[in-house]
C-alpha positions in Angstrom: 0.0 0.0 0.0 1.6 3.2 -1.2 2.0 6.3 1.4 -0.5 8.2 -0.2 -3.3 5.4 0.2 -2.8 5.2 3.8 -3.0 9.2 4.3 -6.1 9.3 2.3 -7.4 6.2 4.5 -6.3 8.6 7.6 -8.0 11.4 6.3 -11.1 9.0 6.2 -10.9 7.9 9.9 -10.5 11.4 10.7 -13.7 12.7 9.1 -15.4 9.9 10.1 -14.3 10.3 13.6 -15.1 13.9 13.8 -18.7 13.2 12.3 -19.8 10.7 15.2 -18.2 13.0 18.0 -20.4 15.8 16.0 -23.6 13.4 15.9 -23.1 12.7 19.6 -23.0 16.5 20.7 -25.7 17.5 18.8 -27.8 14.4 20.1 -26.2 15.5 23.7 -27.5 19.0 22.8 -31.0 17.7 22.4 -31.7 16.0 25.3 -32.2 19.5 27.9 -34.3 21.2 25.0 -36.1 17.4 25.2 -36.5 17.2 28.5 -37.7 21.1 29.4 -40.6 20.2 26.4 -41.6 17.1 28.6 -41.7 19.2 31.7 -43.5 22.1 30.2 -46.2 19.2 29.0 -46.0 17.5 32.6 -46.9 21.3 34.0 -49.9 21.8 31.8 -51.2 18.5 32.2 -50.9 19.1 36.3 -51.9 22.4 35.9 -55.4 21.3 34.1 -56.1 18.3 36.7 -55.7 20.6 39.6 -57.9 23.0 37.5 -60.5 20.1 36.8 -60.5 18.6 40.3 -60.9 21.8 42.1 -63.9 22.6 40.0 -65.6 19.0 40.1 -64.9 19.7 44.1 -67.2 23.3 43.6 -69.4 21.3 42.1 -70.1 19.4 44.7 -67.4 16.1 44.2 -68.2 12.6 43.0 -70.0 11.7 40.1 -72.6 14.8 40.3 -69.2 16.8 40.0 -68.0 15.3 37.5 -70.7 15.3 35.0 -71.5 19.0 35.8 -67.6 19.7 35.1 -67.7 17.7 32.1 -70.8 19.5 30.4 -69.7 23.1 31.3 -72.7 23.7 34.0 -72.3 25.0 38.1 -74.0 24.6 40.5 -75.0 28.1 40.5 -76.4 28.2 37.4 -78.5 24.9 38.1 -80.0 26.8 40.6 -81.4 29.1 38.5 -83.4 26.7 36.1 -87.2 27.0 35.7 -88.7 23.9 36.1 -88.8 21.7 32.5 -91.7 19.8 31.3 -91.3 16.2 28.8 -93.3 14.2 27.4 -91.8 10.7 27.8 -93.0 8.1 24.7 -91.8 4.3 24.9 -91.6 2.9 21.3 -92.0 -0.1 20.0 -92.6 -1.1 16.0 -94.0 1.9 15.7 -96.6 1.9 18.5 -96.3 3.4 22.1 -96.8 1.3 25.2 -95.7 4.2 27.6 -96.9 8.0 27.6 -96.1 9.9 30.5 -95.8 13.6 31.7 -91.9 14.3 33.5 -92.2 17.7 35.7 -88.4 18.2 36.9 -87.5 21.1 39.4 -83.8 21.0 40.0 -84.3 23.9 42.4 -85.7 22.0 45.0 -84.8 18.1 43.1 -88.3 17.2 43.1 -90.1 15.4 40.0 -93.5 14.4 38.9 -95.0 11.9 37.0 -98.4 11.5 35.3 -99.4 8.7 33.1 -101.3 8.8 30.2 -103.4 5.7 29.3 -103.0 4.8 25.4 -106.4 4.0 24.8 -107.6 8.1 26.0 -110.0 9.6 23.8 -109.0 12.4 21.6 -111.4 12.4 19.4 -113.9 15.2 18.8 -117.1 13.0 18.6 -117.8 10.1 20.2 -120.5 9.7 17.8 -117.9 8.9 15.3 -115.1 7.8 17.2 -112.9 5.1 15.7 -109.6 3.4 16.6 -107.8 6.6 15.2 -109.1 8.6 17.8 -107.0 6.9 20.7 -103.8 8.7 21.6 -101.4 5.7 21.0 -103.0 6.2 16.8 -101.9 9.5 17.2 -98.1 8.4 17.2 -98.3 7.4 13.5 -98.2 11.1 12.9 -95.0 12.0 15.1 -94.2 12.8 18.2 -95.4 16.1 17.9 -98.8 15.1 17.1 -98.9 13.1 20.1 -97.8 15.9 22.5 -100.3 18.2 21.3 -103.1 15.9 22.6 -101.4 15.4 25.6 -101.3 19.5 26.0 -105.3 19.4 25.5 -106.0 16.7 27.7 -103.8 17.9 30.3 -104.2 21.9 29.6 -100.3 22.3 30.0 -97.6 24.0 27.1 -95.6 21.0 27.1 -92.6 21.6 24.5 -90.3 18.6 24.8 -90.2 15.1 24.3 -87.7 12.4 24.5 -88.8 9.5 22.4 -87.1 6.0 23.3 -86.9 3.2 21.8 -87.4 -0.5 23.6 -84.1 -1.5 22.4 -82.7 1.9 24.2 -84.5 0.2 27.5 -82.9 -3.2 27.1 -79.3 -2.0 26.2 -79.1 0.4 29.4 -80.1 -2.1 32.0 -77.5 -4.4 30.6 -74.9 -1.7 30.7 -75.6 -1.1 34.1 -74.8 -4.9 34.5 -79.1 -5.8 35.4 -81.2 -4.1 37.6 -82.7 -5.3 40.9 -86.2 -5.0 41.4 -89.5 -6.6 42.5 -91.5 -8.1 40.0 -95.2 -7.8 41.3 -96.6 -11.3 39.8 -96.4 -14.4 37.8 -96.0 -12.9 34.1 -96.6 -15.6 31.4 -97.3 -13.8 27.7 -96.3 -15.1 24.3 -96.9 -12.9 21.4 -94.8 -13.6 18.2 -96.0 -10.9 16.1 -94.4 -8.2 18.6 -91.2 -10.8 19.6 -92.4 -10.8 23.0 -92.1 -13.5 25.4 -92.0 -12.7 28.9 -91.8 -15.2 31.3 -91.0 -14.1 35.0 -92.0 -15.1 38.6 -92.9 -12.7 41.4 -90.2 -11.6 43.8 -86.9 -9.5 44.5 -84.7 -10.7 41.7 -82.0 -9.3 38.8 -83.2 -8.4 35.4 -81.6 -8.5 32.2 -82.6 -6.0 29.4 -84.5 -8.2 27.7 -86.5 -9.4 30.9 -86.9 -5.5 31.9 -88.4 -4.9 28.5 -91.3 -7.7 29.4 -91.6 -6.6 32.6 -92.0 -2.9 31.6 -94.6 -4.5 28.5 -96.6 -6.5 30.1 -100.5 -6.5 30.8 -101.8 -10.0 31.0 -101.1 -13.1 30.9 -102.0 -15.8 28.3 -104.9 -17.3 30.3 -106.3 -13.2 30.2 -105.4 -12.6 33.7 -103.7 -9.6 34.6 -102.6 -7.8 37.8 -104.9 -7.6 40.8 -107.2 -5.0 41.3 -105.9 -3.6 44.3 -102.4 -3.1 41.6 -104.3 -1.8 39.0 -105.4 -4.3 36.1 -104.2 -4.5 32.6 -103.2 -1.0 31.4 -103.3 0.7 34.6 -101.2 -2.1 36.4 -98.5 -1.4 33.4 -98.2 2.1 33.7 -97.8 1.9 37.7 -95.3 -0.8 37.1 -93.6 1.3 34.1 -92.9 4.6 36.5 -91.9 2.3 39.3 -89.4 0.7 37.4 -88.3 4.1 36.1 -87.4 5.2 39.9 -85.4 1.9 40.8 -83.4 2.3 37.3 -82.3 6.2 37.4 -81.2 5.0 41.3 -78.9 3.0 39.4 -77.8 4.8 36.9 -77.0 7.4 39.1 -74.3 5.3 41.5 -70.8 6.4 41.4 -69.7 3.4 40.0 -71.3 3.9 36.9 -68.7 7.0 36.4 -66.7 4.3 34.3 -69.8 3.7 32.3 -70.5 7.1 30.7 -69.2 6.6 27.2 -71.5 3.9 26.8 -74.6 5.4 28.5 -73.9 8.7 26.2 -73.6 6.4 22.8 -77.4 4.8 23.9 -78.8 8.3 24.2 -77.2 9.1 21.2 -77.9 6.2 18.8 -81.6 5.3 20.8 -83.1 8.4 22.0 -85.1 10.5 20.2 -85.2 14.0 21.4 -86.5 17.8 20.7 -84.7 19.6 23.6 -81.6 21.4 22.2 -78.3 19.9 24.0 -78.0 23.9 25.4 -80.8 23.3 27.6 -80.7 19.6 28.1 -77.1 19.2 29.3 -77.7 21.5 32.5 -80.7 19.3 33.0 -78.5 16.3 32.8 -76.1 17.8 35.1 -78.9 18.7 37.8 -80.1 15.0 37.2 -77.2 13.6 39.4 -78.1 15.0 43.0 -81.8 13.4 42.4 -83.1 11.6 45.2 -85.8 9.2 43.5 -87.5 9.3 46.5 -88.8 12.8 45.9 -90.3 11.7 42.5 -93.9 11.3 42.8 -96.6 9.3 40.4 -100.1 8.7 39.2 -102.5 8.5 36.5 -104.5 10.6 34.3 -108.0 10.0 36.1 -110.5 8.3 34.0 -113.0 5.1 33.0 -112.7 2.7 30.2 -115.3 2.7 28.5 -116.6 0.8 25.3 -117.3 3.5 22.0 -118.4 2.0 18.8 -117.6 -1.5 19.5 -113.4 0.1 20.5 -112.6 0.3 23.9 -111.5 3.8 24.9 -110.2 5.6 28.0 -112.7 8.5 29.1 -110.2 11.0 30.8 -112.2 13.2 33.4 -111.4 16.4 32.7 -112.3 18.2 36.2 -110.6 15.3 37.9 -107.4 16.1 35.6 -107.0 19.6 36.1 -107.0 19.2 40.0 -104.4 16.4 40.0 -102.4 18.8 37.2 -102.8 21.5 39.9 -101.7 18.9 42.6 -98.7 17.4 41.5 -97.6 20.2 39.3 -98.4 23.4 40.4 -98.0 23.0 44.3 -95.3 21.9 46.3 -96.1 17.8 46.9 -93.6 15.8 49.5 -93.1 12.0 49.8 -93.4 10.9 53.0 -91.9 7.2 53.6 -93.0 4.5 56.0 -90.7 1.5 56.6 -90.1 1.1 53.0 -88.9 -2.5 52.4 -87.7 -2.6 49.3 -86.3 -0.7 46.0 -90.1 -0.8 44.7 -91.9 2.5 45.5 -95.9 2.5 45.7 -97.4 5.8 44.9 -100.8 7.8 45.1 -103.5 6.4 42.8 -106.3 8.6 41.6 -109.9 8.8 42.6 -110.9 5.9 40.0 -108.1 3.3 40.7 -107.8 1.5 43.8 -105.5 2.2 46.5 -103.1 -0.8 47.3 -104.1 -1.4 51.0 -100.5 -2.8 51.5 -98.4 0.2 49.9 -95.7 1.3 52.4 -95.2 4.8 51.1 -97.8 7.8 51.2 -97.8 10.7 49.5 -98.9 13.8 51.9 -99.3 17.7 50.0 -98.3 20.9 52.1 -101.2 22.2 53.1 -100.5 25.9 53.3 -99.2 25.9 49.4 -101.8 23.1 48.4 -104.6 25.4 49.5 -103.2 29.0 48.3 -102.8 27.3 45.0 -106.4 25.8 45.0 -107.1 29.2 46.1 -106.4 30.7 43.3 -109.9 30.2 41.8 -111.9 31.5 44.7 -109.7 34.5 45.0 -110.6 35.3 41.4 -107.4 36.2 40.1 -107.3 38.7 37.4 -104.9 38.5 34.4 -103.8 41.2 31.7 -102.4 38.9 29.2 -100.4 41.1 26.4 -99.1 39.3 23.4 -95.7 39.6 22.2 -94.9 36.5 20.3 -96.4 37.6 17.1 -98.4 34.3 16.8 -101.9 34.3 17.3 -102.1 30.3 17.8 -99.9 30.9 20.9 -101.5 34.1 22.6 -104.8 31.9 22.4 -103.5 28.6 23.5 -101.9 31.0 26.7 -105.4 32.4 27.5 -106.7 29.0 27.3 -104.3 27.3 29.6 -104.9 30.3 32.0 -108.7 30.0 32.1 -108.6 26.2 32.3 -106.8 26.1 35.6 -109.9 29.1 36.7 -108.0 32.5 36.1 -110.0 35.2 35.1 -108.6 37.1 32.1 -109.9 40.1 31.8 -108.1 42.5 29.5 -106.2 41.4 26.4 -103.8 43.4 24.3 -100.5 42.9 21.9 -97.0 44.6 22.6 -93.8 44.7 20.6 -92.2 41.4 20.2 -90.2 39.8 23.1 -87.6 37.2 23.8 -88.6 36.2 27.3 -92.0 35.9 29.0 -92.2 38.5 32.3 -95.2 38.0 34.6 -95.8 40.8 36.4 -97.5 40.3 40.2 -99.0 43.7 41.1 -101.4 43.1 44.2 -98.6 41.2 46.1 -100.2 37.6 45.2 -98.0 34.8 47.4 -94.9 33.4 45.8 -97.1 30.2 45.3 -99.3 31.6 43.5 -96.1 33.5 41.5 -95.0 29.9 40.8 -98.2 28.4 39.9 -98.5 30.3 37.0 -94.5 30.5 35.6 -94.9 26.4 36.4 -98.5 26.5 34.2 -96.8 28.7 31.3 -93.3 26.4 31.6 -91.7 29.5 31.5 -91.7 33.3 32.6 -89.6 35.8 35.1 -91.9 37.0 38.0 -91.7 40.8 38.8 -93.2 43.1 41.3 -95.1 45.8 39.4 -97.2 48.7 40.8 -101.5 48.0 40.6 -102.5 50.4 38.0 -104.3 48.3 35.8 -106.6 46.9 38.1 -105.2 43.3 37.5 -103.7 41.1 40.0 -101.0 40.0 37.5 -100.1 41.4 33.2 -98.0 38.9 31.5 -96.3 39.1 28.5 -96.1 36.3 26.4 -92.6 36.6 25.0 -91.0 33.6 22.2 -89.9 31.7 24.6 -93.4 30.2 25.2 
């Protein structure tokens, strides 16, 4: 090998020498700049938690916290929401075996519930009543069809509905791994044109989805026989049993345990719930949801009589009967008072025409004082100035209507300029009951205290958001 090959292979070494010692001081170089960006990150990430935890702790901790932190609500704000009216359909092939009325006040964390049979009459004639004139027929028009003959039957402005499906039902009790609960009888039905076969035995026991959806169905049994009358027979026996078994699965739902669960839970509302309330309003709602005690929830049914019309059986709903349990269970105060309860089964008031279970172990007891000021309101005559600044016609009418049905006197009329939000003006110093009675008939409306120089005990305008 000649000199000049080996300086050249030197020269080589060199370079190549020089390059990893280069490689390794940059690479040595990188590793502060590497490690103050992994810091930084570490900081924020801290930084956030703490910022998260310490607001899930002003929201009260646990699982209420969290959800309240997660869907941008306080508690504060909660506790300014006006109470929120839903219609709540159960769905099935196109037909609805549950109707029900949901009053929520997450002021006070009280609810009410008022079943609506499917057979009621909403026709305009008997004379020429047909099966298209029970409310379930109504269904085949849309929710919305639905919930305006609940609104006429029950003289309230219901807006919202939440529309679920069976299969919603039967994928939520199995997410919440089954559900405990006391099945009241022997149920024995077969019925291959709806897939139903329920088979279950009376008692304290776990149900599966599928189970819960027969339970939640059922009305009789294949020999025809059907709950007891002291329960409530056939449809009336369902619907008790249907808000029952509504109380015992929102207790579930709502454990702390189920925190882990909440990505499923949210892809069944998404995927299985049909719903009209705007995620703005609904996810405050949600939030408030999780400090609910279901023992402050409170049942019945729309008072009524089957009845036989044209060779279809009907449910007659009493309308007198109906506006005084509307008036008890959602314009006054109502308290649930428990007496040895024995298990997660809750009884509940029946109306005048069903037939009190002699063994129930809770009782439902009104306050007095606001019970009567709010039945008061029709022998104190109160007078209403109702001015209309929706620009709708259809809605200033339906108000007035609503107003009078519950026995307010509305005695002047008028239209203002258009408004966003419904004011109700108290100028005689009416009671805060009475205040409430009316924002709670209208589902909305801020109460002020205006000066009596109209000769009304109250002027409310009727903004948009009615």
């Amino acid at each position: 090998m000649t000199k000049s090959s080996d300086d050249k292979n030197n020269k080589t070494k060199i370079k190549n020498k020089k390059t990893e010692q280069n490689t390794k001081a940059k690479k040595r170089s990188k590793h502060p700049v590497a490690k103050r960006v992994f810091l930084t990150i570490l900081i924020i990430i801290v930084v956030l938690f703490v910022y998260f935890f310490s607001k899930v702790m002003i929201n009260g901790g646990g699982l209420g916290g969290i959800v309240k932190t997660v869907v941008g609500t306080s508690n504060s704000e909660i506790k300014n929401l006006p109470d929120i009216y839903t219609l709540l359909i159960g769905e099935s092939q196109g037909m609805t075996d549950t109707i029900m009325v949901a009053k929520y006040n997450p002021r006070d964390q009280k609810a009410a519930v008022i079943s609506v049979p499917r057979d009621s009459f909403v026709g305009k004639s008997e004379a020429t009543a047909s099966a298209y004139d029970k409310i379930n027929a109504r269904y085949s028009e849309g929710p919305q069809s639905l919930l305006d003959c609940v609104n006429d039957l029950t003289g309230l402005n219901v807006k919202y509905y939440i529309n679920v499906d069976t299969k919603a039902l039967r994928d939520l009790v199995d997410t919440l791994g089954g559900v405990y609960y006391d099945v009241p009888m022997d149920m024995d039905y077969d019925d291959s044109t709806q897939d139903l076969a329920i088979h279950l035995k009376a008692g304290y026991q776990l149900l599966n989805g599928q189970q819960a959806e027969g339970l939640v169905r059922f009305r009789h049994n294949n020999d025809g026989s059907s709950y007891p009358i002291s329960y409530g027979d056939n449809d009336i026996g369902r619907m008790r049993t249907q808000r029952s078994f509504i109380k015992v699965v929102l207790k579930q739902a709502m454990k702390p345990e189920n925190i882990t669960k909440i990505n499923q839970l949210m892809t069944i509302a998404q995927e299985e719930v049909d719903t009209n309330i705007p995620w703005n309003v609904s996810k405050n709602y949600i939030a408030a949801l999780m400090d609910f005690n279901t023992d402050n929830m409170i049942s019945d049914t729309l008072p009524g009589a089957p009845q036989y019309i044209n060779s279809y059986s009907f449910y007659l709903v009493s309308k007198p009967q109906t506006k005084k349990l509307v008036q008890k269970m959602f314009l006054s105060t109502v308290e649930t008072v428990q007496d040895d309860q024995t298990s997660e089964n809750t009884t509940e008031n029946e109306t005048a025409n069903s037939t009190t279970n002699k063994t129930a172990k809770n009782t439902i007891k009104v306050d007095e004082t606001n019970y009567v000021s709010t039945y008061g309101v029709v022998e104190k005559n109160i007078s209403i100035e109702v001015l209309n600044g929706t620009g709708s016609t259809e809605k200033y009418n339906d108000a007035i209507a609503q107003l009078k049905n519950q026995g307010y006197k509305v005695t002047k009329k008028g239209t203002t300029n258009i408004t966003q939000k419904t004011t109700i003006i108290n100028r005689t110093s009416q009671s805060s009951q009475v205040d409430n009675a009316i924002k709670s008939l209208l589902c909305t409306g801020d109460v002020e205290v205006g000066e009596n120089t109209k000769k009304v005990d109250y002027t409310i305008i009727l903004g948009l958001d009615y």
